[in-house]
N, C-alpha and C positions, 0 to 999 in steps of 0.2 A: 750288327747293331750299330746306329749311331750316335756317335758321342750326346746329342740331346734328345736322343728321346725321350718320351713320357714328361716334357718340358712344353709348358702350354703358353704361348704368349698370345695377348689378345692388341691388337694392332689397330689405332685409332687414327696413323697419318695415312697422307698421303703424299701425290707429287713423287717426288728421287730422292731424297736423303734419308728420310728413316725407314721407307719402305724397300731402299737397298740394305739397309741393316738387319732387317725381319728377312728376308729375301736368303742373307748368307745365312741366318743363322737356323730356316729351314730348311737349307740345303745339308746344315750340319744337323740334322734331324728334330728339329722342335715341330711344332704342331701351330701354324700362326694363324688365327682368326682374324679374318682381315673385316676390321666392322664400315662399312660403306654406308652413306644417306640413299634414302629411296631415289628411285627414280634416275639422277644422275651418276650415285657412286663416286668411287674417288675421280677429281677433277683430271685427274692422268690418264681418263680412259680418253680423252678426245681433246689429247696434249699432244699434236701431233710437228714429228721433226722434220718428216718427211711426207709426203704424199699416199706412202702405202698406207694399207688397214691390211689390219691382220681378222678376219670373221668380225668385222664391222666395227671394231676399236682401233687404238692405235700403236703401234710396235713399240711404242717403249712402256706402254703400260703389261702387256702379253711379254715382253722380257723382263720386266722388274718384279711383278708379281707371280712371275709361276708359282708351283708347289704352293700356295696359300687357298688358305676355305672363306669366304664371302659370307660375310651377315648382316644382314640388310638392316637399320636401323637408325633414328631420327634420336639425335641424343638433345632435341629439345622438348622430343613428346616423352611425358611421366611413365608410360605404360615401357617404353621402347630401353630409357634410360635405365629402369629397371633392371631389366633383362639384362644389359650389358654389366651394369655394376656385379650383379651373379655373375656373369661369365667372368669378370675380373676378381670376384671372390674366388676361384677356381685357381685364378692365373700365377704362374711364377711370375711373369713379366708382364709390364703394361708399358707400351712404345704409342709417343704422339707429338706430332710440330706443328703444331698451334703456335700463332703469336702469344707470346707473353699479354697475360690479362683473359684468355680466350678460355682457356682451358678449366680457370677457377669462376667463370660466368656459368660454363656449361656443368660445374661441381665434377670435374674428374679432377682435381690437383693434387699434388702427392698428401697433403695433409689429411684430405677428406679420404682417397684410397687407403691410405694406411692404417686409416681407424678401423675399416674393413677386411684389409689383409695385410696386415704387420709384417708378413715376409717377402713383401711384394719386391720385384727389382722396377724400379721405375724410370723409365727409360726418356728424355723430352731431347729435340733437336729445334733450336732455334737459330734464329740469323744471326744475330748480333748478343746475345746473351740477353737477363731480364733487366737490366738497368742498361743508363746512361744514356744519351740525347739519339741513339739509332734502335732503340731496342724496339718500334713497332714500323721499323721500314720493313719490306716486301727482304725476306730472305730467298732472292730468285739470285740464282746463280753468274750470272753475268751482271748484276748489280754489284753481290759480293766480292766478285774479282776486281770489278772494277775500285773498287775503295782498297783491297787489300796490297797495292804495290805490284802483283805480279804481273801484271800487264805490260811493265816496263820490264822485264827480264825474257822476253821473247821477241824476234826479231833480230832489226838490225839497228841503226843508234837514227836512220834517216825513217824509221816505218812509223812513229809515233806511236801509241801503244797498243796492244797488241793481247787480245786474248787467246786462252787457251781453246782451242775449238771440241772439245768437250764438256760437258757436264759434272767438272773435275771436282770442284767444292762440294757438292750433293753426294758425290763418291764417297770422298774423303771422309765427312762428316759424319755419314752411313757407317764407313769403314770402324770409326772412332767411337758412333755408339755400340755397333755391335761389340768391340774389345770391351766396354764399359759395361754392357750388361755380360760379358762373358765373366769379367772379375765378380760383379755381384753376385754372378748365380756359384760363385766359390766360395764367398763370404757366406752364402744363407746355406751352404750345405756345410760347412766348417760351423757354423752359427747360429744356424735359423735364423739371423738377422736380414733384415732388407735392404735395399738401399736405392737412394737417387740418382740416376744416374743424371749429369746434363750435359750437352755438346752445342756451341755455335760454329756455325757457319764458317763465320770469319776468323774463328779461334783456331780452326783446321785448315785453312789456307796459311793461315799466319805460319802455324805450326810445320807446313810443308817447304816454308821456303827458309828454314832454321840456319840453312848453309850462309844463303845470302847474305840474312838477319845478322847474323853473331859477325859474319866479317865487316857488315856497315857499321857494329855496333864497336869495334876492335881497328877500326881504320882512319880516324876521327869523323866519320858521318860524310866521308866522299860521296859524293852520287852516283848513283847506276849508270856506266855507260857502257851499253851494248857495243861488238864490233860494227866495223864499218860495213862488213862481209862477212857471207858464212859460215852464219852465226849459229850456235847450237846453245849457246850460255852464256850470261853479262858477263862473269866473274874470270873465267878458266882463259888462260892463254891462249896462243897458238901451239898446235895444229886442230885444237877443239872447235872441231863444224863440220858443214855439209857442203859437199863441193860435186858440181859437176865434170863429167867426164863423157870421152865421144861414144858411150853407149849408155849412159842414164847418168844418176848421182850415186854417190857414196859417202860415208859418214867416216869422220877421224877422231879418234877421242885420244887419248896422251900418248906421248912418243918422244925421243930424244929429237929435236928440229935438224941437227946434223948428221943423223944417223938417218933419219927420215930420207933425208937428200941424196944421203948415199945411196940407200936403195930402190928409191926409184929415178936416182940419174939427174938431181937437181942440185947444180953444183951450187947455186944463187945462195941455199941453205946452208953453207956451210960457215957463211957469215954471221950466224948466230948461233957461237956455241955457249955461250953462258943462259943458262936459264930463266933468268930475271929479262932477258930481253925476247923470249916468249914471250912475256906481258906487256912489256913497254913498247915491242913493236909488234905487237901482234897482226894490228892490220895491213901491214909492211907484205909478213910473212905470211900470211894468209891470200894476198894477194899473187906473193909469186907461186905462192900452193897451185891455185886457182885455175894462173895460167896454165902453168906446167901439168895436172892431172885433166884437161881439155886434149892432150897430144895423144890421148890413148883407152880403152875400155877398163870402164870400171874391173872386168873378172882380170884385163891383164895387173892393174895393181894392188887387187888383191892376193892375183898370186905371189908377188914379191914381197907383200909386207905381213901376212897373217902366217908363212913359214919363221918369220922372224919376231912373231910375238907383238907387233905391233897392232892397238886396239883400230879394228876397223870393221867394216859390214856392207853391203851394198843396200840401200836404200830401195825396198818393193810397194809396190802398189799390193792391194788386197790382192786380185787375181795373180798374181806371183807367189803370194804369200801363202792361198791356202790352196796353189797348186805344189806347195815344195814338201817333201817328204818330211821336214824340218816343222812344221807345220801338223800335218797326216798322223803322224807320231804320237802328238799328244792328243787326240779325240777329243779337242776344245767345244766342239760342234755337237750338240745332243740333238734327239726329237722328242717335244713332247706334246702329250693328246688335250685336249679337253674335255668337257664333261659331255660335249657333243658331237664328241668325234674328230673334232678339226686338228690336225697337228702341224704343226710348226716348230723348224729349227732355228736353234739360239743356243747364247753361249751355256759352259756349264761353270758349276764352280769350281777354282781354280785349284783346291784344297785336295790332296790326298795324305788321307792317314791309312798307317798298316801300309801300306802298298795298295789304298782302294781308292779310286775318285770318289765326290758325295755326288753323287748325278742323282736325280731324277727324272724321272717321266711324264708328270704332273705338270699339266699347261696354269693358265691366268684362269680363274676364276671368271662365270658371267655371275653380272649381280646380284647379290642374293642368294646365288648359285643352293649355297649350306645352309642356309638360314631354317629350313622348317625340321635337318637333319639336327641341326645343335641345337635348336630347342627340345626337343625329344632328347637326343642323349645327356643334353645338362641342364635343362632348366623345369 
């Protein structure tokens, strides 16, 4: 059994941020009705990042939405509205990100649900939150980065800014409601009481770079400056970065700089033994890093520094990665079917409880897919 079963959420976004949240939390066993508009369905279906189609959609809607059931419906036709609002009198949770203003036009807002179902968890993900001079910009994920600072913490101090090349905010955010509905569904089983959950965009970027934040806030407001060179982090000293070597790159995160030297043969190191001058001259020391691991293969300096507990890795491309036993181990990789037979591999959830992964088998919905099954069984 898993931890949510017999847990009904009824799922009104779409895009990457709250439908990664319904996403993990059907993976932890809830039941997620994903309500889609005719015709089109969610906009994610022919969002596409790459060129593949996966059976005539696009990969990232067939990996965000598996395990979920499709119900096809027009929540501006009376007859359609209807039927949803019953499905959410059902619902423990109701998840949607809508701009602010959108959601109380089309009458789903927490106030009007609640008069409905009082123990509802209410789950909304917006960009910017419902107030203040950004709250109906476009919460698109490379917008958000761009306003929230983090663009300047990646790189190097000459690349100008620099985003994350993932869909890292839309994660985050996901990540953040799904914690948020997970406390509620504690409070309404300790309580019966419901609750709202809400999440921005930018409040989960904010949130992620907490390390940075509280040192610019605790340094008198110095400004971010990336190293000059292989760079892994604004903030962290030397030997923290990525450096190449004469058979690929590898990665260095904290180490004593003298101790460093000594064991891979750099005696240049040994001129900074106080620690404070890891920071002040870090792109000194980074530089002579640079040179000196160019003289040799990444596996020969690993063999010398990971016997001695020094943090390091060698730097793979995907086809390294999920040919390494390192890799094979954890069965990241599932198959699952759709309603047509089509299977396709994607990741699974990361989560094991008891000793079980939560996998599924259950591909993306096509549209509508459920819809004349859920009316029959609930309406």
């Amino acid at each position: 059994m898993k931890p949510l079963q017999d847990i009904l959420i009824v799922d009104l976004s779409q895009f990457l941020s709250a439908p990664s949240a319904t996403l993990r939390l059907a993976d932890l066993g809830a039941r997620v009705i994903k309500v889609e508009r005719p015709e089109t369905g969610d906009i994610c279906r022919q969002l596409y990042v790459s060129n593949v189609i996966l059976n005539g959609e696009s990969t990232v809607f067939r990996a965000i939405n598996r395990n979920k059931e499709s119900f096809q419906a027009d929540l501006k036709v009376e007859k359609d509205k209807e039927q949803v609002l019953k499905l959410i009198e059902k619902a423990d949770v109701l998840v949607h990100n809508f701009r602010p203003g959108v959601i109380e036009r089309l009458g789903f807002d927490y106030e009007t649900i609640k008069k409905i179902n009082p123990s509802i968890v209410y789950g909304d993900i917006s960009g910017y939150g419902p107030e203040g001079p950004w709250k109906s910009k476009p919460g698109q994920d490379l917008l958000v980065q761009s306003l929230s600072g983090v663009t300047w913490l990646n790189g190097k101090i000459s690349d100008g800014p620099v985003p994350v090349g993932l869909a890292i905010v839309d994660i985050l955010a996901g990540a953040h409601l799904a914690q948020g509905i997970l406390a509620g569904l504690i409070k309404k089983a300790k309580t019966g009481e419901g609750s709202k959950v809400s999440i921005s965009m930018l409040e989960s970027i904010l949130d992620f770079q907490f390390e940075s934040i509280t040192t610019f806030y605790h340094d008198g407001g110095a400004p971010t400056i990336r190293p000059e060179s292989n760079s892994a982090h604004a903030y962290l000293g030397a030997p923290y970065g990525v450096y190449q070597t004469a058979s690929g790159y590898m990665s260095l995160a904290m180490g004593a700089i003298p101790f460093v030297g000594e064991l891979i043969g750099c005696d240049a190191l040994a001129a900074y033994p106080e620690r404070a001058s890891w920071f002040t001259e870090r792109n000194e020391i980074k530089k002579i890093l640079a040179n000196h691991l160019l003289i040799n293969t990444t596996e020969h300096w690993l063999s010398l520094l990971e016997p001695a507990d020094i943090w390091c890795a060698k730097i793979m491309n995907w086809d390294e990665l999920f040919a390494h036993d390192g890799f094979k181990i954890l069965e990241m990789i599932q198959k699952v079917k759709m309603g047509d037979g089509f299977e396709y591999e994607t990741t699974r959830c990361p989560i094991k409880i008891d000793g079980q992964y939560m996998k599924s088998s259950l591909g993306s919905p096509a549209l509508g897919e459920h819809t004349q099954a859920i009316i029959k069984e609930m309406l």
